[in-house]
LUMNU-346747 format. One record per residue (C-alpha): residue number from 0; x, y, z. Coordinates in Angstrom, 2 decimals, decimal comma. Layout:
BEGIN
+-----+---------+---------+---------+
!   n !       x !       y !       z !
+-----+---------+---------+---------+
! NUM !       X !       Y !       Z !
...
+-----+---------+---------+---------+
END
This chain:
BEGIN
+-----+---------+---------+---------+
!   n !       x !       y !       z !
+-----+---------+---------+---------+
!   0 !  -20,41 !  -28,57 !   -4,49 !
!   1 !  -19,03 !  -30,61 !   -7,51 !
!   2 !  -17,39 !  -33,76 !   -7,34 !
!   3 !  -13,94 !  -34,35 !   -6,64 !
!   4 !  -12,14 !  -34,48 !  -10,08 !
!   5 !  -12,34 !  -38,25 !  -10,93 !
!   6 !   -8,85 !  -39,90 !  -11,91 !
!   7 !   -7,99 !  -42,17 !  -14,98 !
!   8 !   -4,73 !  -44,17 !  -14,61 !
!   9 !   -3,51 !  -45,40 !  -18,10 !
!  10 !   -0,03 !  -46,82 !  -18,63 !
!  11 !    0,90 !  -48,81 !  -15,49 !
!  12 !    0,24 !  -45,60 !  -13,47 !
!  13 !    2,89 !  -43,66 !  -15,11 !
!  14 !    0,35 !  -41,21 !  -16,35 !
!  15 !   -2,32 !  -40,10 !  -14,53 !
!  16 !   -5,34 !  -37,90 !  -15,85 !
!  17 !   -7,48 !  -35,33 !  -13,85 !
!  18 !  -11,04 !  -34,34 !  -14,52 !
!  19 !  -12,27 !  -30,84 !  -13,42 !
!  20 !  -15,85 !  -30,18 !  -13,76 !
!  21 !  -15,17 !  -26,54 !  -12,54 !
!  22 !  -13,99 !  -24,53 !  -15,38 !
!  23 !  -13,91 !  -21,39 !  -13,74 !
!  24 !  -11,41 !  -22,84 !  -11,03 !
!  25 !   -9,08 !  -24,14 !  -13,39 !
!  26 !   -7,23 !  -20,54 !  -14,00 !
!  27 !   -6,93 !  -20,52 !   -9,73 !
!  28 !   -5,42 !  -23,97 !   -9,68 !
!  29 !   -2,95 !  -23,50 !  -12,78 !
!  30 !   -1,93 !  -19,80 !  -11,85 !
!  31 !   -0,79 !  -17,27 !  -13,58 !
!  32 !    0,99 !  -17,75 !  -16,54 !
!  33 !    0,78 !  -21,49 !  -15,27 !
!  34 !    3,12 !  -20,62 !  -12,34 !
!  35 !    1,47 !  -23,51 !  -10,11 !
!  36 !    1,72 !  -26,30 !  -12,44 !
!  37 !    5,96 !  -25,47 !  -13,33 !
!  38 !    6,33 !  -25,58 !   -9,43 !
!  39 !    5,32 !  -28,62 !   -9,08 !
!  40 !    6,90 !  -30,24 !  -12,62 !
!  41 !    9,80 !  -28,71 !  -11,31 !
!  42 !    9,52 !  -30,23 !   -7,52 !
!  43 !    8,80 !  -33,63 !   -8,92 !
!  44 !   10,41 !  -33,99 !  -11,75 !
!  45 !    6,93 !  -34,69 !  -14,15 !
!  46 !    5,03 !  -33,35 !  -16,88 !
!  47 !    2,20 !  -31,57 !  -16,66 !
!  48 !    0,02 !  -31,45 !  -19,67 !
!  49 !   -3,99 !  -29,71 !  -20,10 !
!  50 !   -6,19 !  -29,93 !  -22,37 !
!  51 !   -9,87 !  -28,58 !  -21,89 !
!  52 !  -10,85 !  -29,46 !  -18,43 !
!  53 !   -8,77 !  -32,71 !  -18,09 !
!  54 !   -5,12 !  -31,73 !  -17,12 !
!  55 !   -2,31 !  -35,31 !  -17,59 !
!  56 !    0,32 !  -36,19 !  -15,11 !
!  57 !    3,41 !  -38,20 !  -16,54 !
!  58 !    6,13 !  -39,20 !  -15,03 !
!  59 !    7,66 !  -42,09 !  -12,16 !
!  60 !    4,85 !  -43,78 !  -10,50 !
!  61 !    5,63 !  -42,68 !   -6,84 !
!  62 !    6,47 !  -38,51 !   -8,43 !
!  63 !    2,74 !  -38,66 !  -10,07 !
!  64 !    1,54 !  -39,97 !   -6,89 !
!  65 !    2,49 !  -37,27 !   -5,20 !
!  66 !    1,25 !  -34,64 !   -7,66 !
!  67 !   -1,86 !  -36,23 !   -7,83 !
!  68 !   -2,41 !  -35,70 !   -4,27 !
!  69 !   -1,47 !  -32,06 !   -3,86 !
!  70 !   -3,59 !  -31,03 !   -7,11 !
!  71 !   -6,38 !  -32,82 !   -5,02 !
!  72 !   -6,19 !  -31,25 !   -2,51 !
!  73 !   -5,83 !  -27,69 !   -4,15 !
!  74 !   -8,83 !  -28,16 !   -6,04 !
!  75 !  -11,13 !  -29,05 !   -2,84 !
!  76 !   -9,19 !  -25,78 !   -1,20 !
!  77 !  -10,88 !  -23,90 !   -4,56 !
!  78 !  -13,98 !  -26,02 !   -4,00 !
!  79 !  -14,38 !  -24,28 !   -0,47 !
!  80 !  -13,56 !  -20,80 !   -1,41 !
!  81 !   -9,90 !  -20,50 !   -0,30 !
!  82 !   -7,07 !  -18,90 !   -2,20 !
!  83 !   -4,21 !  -20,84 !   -4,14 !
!  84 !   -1,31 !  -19,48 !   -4,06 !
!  85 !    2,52 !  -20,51 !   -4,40 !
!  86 !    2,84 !  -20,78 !   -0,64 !
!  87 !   -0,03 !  -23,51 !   -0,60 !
!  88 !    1,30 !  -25,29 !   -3,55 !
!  89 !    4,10 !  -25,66 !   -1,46 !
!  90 !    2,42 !  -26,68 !    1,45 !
!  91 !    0,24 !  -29,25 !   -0,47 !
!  92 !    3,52 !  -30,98 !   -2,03 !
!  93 !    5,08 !  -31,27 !    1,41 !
!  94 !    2,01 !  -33,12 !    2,87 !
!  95 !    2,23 !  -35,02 !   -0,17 !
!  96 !    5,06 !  -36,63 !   -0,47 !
!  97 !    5,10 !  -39,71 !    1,89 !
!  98 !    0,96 !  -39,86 !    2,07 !
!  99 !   -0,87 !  -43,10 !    1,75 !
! 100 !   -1,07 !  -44,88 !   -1,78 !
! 101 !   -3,83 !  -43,47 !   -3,52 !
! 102 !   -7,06 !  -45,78 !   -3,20 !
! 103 !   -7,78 !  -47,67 !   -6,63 !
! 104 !  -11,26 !  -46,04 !   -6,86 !
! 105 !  -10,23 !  -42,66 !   -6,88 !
! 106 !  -12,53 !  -41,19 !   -5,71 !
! 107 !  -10,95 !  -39,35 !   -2,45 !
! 108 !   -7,28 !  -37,87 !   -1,73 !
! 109 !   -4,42 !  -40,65 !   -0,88 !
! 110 !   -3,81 !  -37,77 !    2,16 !
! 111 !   -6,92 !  -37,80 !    4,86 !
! 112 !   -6,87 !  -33,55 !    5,13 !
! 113 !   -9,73 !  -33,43 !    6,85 !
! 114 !   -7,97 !  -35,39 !   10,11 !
! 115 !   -5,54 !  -32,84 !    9,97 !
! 116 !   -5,36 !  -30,72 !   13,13 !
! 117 !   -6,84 !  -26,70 !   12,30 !
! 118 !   -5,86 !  -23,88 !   14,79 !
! 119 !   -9,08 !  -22,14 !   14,51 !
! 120 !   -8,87 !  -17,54 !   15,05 !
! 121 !  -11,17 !  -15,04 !   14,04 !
! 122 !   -8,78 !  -14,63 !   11,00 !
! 123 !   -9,77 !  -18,22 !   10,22 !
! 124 !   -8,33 !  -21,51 !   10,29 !
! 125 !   -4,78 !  -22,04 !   10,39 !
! 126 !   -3,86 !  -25,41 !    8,74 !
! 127 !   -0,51 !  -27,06 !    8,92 !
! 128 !    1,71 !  -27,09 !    5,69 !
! 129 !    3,91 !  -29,93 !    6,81 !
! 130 !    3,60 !  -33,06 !    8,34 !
! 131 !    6,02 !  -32,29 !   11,62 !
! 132 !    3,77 !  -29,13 !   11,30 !
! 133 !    0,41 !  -31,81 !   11,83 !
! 134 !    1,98 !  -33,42 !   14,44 !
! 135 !    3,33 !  -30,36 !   16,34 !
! 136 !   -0,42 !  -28,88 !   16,62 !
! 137 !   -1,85 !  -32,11 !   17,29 !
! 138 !    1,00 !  -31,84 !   20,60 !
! 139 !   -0,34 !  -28,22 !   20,93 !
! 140 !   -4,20 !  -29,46 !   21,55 !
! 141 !   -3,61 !  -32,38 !   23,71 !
! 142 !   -0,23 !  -31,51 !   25,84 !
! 143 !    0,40 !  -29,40 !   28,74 !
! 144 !    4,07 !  -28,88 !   27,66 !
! 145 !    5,32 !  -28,80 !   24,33 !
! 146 !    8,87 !  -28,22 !   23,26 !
! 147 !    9,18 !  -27,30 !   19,11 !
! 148 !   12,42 !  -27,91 !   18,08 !
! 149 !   14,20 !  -27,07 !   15,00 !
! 150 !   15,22 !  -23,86 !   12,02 !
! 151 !   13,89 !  -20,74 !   11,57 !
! 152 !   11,07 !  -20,73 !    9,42 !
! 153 !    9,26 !  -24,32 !   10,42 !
! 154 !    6,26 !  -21,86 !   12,25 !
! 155 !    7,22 !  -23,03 !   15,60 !
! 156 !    6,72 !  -19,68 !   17,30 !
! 157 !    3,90 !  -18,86 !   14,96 !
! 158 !    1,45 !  -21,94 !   15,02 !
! 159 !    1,97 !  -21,60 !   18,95 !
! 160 !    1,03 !  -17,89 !   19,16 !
! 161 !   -1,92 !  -19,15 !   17,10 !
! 162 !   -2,79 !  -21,97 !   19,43 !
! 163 !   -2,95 !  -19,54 !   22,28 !
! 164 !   -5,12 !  -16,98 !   20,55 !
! 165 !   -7,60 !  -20,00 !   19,59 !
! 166 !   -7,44 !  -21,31 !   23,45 !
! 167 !   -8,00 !  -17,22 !   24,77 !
! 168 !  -10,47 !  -16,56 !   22,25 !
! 169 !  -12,75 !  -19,59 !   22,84 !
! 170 !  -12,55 !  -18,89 !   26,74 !
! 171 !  -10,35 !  -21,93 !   27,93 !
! 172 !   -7,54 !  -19,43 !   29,20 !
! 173 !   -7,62 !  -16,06 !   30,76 !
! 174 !   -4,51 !  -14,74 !   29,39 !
! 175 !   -1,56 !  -15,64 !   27,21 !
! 176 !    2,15 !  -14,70 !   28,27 !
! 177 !    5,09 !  -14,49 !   25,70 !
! 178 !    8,41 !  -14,52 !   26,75 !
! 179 !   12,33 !  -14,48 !   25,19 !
! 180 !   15,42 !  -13,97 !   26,43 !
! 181 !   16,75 !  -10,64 !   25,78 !
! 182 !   20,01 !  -11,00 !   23,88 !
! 183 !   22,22 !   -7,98 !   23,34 !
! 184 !   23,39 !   -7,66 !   19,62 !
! 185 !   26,31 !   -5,40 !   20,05 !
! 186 !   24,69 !   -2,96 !   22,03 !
! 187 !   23,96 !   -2,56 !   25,88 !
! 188 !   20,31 !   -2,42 !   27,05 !
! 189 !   20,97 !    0,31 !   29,35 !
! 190 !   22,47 !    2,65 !   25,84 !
! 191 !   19,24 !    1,56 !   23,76 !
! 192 !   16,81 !    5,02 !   24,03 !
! 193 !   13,60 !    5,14 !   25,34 !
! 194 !   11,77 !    3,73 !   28,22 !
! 195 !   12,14 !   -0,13 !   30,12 !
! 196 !    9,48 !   -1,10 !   26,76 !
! 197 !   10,99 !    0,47 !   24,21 !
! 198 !   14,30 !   -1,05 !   25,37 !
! 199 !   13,10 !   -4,34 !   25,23 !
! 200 !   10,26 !   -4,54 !   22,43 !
! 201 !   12,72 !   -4,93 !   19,62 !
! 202 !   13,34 !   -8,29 !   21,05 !
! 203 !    9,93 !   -9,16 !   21,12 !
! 204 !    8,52 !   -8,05 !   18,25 !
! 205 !    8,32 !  -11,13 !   16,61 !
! 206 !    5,71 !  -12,22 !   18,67 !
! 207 !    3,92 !   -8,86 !   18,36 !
! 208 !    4,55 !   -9,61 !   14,25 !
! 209 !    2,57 !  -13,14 !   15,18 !
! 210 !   -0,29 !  -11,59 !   17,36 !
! 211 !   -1,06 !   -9,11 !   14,47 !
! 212 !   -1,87 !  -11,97 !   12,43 !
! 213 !   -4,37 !  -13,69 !   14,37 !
! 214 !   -6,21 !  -10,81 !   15,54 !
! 215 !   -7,04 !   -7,12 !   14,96 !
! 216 !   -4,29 !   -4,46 !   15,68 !
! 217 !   -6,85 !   -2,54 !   17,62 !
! 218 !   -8,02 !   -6,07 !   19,47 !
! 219 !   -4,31 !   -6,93 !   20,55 !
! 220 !   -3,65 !   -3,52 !   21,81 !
! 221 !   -6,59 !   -3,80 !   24,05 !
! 222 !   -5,77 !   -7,32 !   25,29 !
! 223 !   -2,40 !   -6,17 !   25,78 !
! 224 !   -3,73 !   -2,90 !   28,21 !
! 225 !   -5,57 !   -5,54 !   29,82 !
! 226 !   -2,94 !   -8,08 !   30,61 !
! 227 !   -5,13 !  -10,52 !   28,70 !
! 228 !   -1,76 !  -10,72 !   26,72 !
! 229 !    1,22 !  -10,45 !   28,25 !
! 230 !    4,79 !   -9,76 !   26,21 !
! 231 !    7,84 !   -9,65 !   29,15 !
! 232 !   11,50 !  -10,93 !   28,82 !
! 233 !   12,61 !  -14,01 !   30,38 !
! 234 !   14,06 !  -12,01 !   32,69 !
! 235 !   10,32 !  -10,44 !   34,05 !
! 236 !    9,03 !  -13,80 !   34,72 !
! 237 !   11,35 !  -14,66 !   38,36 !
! 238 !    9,34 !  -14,85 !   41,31 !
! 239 !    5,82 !  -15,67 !   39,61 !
! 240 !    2,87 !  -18,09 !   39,56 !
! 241 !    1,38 !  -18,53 !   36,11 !
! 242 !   -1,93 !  -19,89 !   36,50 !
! 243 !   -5,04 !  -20,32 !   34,03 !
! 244 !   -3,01 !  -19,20 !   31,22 !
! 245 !   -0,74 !  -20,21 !   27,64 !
! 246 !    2,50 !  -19,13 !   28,29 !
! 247 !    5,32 !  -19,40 !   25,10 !
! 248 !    9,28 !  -19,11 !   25,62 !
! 249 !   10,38 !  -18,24 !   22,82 !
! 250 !   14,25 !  -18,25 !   21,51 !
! 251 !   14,58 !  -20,45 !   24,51 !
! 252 !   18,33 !  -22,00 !   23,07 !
! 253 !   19,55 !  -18,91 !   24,46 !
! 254 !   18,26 !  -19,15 !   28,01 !
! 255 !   20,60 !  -21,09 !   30,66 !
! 256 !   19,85 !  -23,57 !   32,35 !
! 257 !   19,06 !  -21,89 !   35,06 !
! 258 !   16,67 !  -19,87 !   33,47 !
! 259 !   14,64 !  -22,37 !   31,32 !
! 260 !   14,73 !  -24,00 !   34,53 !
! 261 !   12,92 !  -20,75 !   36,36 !
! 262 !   10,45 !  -20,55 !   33,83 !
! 263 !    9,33 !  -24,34 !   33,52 !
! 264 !    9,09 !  -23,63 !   37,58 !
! 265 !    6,26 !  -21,06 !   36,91 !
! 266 !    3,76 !  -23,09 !   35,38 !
! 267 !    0,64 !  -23,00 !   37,57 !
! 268 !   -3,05 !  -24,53 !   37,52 !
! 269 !   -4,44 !  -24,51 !   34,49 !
! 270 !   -1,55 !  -23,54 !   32,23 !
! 271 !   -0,16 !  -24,86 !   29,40 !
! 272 !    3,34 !  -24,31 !   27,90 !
! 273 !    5,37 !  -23,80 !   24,65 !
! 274 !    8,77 !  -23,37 !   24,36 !
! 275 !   10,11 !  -23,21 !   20,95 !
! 276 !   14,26 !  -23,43 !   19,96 !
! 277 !   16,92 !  -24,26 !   17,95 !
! 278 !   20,09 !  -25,80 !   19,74 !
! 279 !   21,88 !  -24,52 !   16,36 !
! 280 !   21,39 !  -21,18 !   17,03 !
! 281 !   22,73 !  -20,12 !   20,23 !
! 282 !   24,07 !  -16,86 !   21,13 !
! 283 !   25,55 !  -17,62 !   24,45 !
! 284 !   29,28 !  -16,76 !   26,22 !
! 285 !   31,89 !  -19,29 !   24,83 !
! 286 !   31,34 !  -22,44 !   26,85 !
! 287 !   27,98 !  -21,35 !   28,16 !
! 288 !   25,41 !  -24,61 !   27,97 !
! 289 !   22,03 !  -23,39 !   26,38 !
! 290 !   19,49 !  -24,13 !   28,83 !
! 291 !   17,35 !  -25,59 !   26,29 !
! 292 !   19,79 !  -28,37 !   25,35 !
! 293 !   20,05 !  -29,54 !   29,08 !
! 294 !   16,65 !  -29,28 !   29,85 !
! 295 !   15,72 !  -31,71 !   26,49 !
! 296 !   18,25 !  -34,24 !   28,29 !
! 297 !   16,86 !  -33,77 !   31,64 !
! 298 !   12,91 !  -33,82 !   31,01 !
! 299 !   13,16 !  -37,02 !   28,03 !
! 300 !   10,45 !  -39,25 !   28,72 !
! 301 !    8,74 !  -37,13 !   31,25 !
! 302 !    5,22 !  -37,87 !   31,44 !
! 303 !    2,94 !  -34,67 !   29,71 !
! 304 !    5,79 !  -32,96 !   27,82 !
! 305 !    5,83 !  -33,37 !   23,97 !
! 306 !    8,50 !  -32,54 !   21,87 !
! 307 !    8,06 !  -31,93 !   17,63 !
! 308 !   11,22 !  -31,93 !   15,98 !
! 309 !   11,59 !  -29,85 !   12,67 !
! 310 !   13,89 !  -30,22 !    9,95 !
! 311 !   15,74 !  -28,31 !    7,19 !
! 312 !   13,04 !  -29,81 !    4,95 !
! 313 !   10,24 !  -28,42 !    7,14 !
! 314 !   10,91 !  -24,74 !    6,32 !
! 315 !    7,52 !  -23,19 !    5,22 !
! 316 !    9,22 !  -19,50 !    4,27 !
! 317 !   10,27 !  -19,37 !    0,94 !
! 318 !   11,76 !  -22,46 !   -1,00 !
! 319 !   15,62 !  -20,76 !   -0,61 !
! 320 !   15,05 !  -20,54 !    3,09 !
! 321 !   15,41 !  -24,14 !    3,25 !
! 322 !   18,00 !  -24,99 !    0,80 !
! 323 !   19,92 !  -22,08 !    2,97 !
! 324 !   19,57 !  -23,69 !    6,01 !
! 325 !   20,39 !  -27,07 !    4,55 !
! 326 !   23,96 !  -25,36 !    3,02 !
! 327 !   24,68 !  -23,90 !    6,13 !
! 328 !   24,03 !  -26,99 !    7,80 !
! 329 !   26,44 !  -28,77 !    5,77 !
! 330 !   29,34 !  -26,28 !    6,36 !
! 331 !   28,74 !  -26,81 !    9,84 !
! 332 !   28,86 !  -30,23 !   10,06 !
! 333 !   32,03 !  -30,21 !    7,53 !
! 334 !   33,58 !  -27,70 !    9,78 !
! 335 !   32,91 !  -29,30 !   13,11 !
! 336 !   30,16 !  -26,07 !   13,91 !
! 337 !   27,05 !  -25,52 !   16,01 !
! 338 !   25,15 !  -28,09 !   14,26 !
! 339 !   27,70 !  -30,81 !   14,45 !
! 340 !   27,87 !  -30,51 !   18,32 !
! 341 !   24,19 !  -30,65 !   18,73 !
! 342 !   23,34 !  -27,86 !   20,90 !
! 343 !   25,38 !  -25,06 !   19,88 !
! 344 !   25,95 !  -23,43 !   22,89 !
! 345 !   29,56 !  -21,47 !   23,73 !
! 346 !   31,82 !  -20,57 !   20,15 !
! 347 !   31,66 !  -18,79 !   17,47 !
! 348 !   28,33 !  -17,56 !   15,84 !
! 349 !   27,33 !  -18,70 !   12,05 !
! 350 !   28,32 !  -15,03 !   10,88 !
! 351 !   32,09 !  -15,48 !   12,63 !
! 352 !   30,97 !  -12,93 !   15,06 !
! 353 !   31,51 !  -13,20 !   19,05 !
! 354 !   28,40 !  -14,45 !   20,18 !
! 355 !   26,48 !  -11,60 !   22,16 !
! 356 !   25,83 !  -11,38 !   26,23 !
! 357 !   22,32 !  -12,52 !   27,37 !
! 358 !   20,89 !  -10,01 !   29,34 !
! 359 !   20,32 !  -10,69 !   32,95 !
! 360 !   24,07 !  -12,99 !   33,00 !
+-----+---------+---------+---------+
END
């Protein structure tokens, strides 16, 4: 394995120049067409010039900083035979920006990757993209109880499907259990065709979208016939004991309170707990409290819970998913809307729509 490409500062740090001693990498890190290296002159406002192996960064001292670090870290992604793509490029910007100074020598990234938390499947490791994303799955390995908090898109419900496939896989749980509220959209359950699981699995699918990823379809199907994985409604859960397992509420800012309060109740020996959210996003009855909300009040401080907060600026989907949520965030807060009153339960939804019954009320 080569070297890490050495660095050269000249001009008071307001250029910095890379050495790659990889040729054949160089088209992986650039892109096609260069596609990589006008993200990121874009994102930071820089200049990006190559020449032979050596590739010059120019611009503010703090912006060439930055892209120093991600096209570090890129290149020792190469180094180990991952892909490069526009998602990582992303990724590597976000963990970026707000890293250590880089270290005068050079010689190693200003951001320490390799302390970065890894949720490891047999698809691979799955490493975080932001930094709430690092300190969500660090939550993930040590806590019992973890709340993830924030906008679609921020791979709450995703990294914690992912956690629970590591923890099942490597023997330290005998089952996982995902969960959501079932929330009508326009239509009763009872008129929906098809059997009690085909009346309920468009609800769920997302975690059945998240499950395909970590593992085989034919593997999760089997698991599933099982009950090594479980995929119920909120609803399913009353009544029960959920020992020895990972159990995940998802959508959980449209549970009440009594319900978020039924299913924190089930948590047995051995199990551990997700429950992902955002208060934003409710689609309960007009003056309804989402459980969620009152159960962040009620459980602050509380010894074993963690809570990771994501932001508009955590968003891992594509780039316009985030400045999206950020506009949308500002007409609410202009207009006095769900993300003004912190919580969002009861009114109006974001589409001016009634909001729809939660099944079970």
């Amino acid at each position: 394995m080569s070297r890490p490409p050495a660095a050269d500062t000249v001009s008071e740090a307001r250029t910095v120049t890379l050495q790659f001693e990889d040729n054949a990498l160089l088209p992986l890190l650039f892109g096609e067409h260069d596609r990589h290296l006008a993200r990121i002159e874009q994102r930071l406002g820089i200049r990006l010039a190559s020449r032979g192996n050596r590739l010059s960064i120019i611009g503010a001292a703090e912006a060439t900083g930055i892209a120093e670090t991600a096209l570090r870290s890129l290149w020792m992604r190469l180094e180990r035979g991952e892909s490069v793509g526009m998602a990582e490029v992303e990724a590597a910007l976000r963990l970026a920006e707000g890293a250590p100074a880089a270290p005068a020598s050079g010689d190693e990234p200003r951001l320490p990757l390799a302390d970065l938390p890894a949720i490891r499947t047999r698809k691979g490791a799955i490493a975080p993209r932001s930094h709430a994303q690092a300190a969500y799955m660090d939550q993930l390995a040590r806590q019992d109880m973890v709340f993830g908090i924030g906008p679609a898109g921020t791979g709450k419900t995703y990294l914690a499907v992912a956690q629970g496939v590591a923890l099942l896989l490597a023997g330290r749980v005998d089952r996982i259990v995902l969960s959501r509220p079932a929330v009508e959209a326009g239509e009763r359950l009872g008129f929906l065709p098809g059997d009690m699981k085909e009346k309920v699995d468009p609800y769920l699918r997302p975690l059945y979208d998240a499950l395909h990823d970590m593992m085989p379809a034919d593997q999760v199907q089997r698991r599933i016939t099982s009950g090594e994985i479980e995929i119920a409604p909120l609803a399913f859960m009353r009544g029960r004991t959920l020992a020895h397992c990972y159990a995940i509420l998802d959508e959980a800012q449209n549970t009440t309170p009594a319900q978020i309060k039924m299913f924190l109740t089930r948590m047995g020996e051995g199990t551990r707990m997700v429950i992902t959210g955002d208060p934003t996003q409710a689609d309960l009855p007009p003056g309804q409290k989402s459980g969620l909300v009152e159960a962040l009040a009620i459980l602050d401080g509380v010894d074993g819970i963690g809570v990771s907060r994501f932001a508009e600026a955590d968003v891992v989907r594509h780039p316009l998913v985030a400045r999206i949520v950020a506009a949308y965030n500002r007409a609410d807060q202009s207009a006095g809307g769900p993300a003004a009153r912190v919580g969002g339960a009861g009114g109006r939804r974001r589409d001016g729509t009634p909001p729809a019954r939660q099944e079970g009320e």
